[in-house]
C-alpha positions in Angstrom: 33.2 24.2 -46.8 34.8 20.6 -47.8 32.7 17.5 -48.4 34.1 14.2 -47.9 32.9 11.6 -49.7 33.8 7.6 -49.4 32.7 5.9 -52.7 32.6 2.5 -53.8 33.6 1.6 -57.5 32.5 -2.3 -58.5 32.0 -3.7 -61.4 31.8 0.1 -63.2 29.1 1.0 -60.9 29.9 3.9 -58.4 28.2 3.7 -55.0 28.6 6.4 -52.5 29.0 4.8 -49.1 29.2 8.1 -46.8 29.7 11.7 -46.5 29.9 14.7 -44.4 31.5 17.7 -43.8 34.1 16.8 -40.7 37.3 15.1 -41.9 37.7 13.3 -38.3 34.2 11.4 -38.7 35.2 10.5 -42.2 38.5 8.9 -41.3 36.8 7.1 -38.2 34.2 5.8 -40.5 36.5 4.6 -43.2 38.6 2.5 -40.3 36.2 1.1 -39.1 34.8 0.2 -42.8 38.2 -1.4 -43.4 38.3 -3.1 -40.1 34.3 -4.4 -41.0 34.9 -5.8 -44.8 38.5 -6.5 -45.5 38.6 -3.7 -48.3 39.0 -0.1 -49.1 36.9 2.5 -50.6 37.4 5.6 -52.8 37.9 9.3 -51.1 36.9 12.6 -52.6 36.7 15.9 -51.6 34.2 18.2 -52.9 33.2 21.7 -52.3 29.6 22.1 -50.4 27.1 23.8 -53.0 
């Protein structure tokens, strides 16, 4: 099963912003995140342990 992550990258720090396991929740979470503050954050996909 596939995590998907959203992570922030400023200033050489790396933040994770959100994850979960359903691909349509990520997407709706990173439009609206885009919508919110004007910028874009880092996706990766990662395999549940």
């Amino acid at each position: 099963m596939a995590i998907y992550k959203f992570v922030e990258i400023k200033g050489g720090k790396r933040t994770e912003k959100f994850q979960t396991p359903d691909i349509k929740r990520a997407l709706r979470f990173h439009k609206w995140y885009i919508a919110k503050y004007k910028q874009g954050l880092l996706f990766e996909i990662g395999e549940e342990k």
